[in-house]
N, C-alpha and C positions, 0 to 999 in steps of 0.2 A: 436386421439379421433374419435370415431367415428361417421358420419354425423346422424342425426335423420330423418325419413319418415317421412310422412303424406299420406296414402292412403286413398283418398274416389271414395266412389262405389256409382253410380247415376244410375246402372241402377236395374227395379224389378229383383225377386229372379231366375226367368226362361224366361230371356227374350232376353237369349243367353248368351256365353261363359265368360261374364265382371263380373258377380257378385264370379263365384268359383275363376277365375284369380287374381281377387280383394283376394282373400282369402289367394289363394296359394304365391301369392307375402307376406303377411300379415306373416302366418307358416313360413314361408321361412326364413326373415328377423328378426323373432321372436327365431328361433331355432342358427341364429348366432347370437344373443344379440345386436342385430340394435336396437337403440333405436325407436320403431314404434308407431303411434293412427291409429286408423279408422276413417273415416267421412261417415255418410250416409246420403246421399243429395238427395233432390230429389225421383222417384222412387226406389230408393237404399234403403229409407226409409222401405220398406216393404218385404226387407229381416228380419226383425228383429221380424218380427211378430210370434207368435205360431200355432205350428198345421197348417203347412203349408205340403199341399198334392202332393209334385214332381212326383210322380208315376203317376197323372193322365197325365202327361205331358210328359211321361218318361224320367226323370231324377233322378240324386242321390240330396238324402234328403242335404240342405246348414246346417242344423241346428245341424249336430257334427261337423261340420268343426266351425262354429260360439261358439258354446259350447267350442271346444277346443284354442279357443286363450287367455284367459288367460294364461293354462297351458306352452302356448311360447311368455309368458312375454309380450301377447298383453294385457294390463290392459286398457287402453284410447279409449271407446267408445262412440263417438260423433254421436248423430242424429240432425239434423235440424228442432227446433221448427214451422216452417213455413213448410215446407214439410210434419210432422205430424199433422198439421192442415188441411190442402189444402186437405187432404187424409181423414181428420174428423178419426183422430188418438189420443192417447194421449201416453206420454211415460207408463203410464201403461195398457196399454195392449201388452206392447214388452215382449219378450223373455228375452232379456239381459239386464242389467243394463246399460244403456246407458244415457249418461250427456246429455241436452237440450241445444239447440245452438241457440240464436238470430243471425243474420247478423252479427250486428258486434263483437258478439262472434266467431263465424266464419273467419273471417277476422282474428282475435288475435291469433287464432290457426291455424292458415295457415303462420301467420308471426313466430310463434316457430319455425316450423320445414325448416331444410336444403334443403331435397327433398321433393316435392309434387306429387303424381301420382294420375293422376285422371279415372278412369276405369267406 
């Protein structure tokens, strides 16, 4: 059987190489049918946002890489209720569908999976 992930990504969208690694481990794992979730915690949280400008930064846009994890069996997208508050966020104004996590929601999804990677 094979072990189940848990990656989350804590740091923002452009604030060096963890958030696309976070991704690419994610495609990766997803395209050999790893059982995998995302968690975004923290400034991770703000990868999820829309209309998000990486060109003024020059970098490539995160938001097809994001778009395309369902399509590699990433369906489990976790954000941190506390994270999108502290940021004066709400789950709607994300991008993606993403489930709302208290702490010790958090915790229970962390004890699911086999391996945790945190980026």
């Amino acid at each position: 059987m094979a072990k189940s992930m848990l990656i989350i990504s804590r740091q923002a969208p452009w604030s060096g190489p963890g958030p696309r690694e976070a991704l690419d481990i994610a495609l990766a794992g997803g395209a050999f049918d790893l059982p995998l979730a995302m968690l975004f915690l923290d400034d991770g949280a703000l990868q999820l946002l829309p209309a998000q400008q990486p060109a003024a930064v020059q970098q490539k846009n995160l938001g097809a890489n994001l778009q395309a994890l369902p399509m590699f069996g990433v369906d489990e997208l976790f954000v941190c209720a506390s994270s999108l508050a502290e940021r004066g966020l709400s789950d709607t104004a994300l991008a993606l569908d993403a489930q709302m996590l208290d702490d010790a929601g958090i915790k229970a999804l962390i004890d699911r999976f086999d391996i945790v990677v945190t980026i």
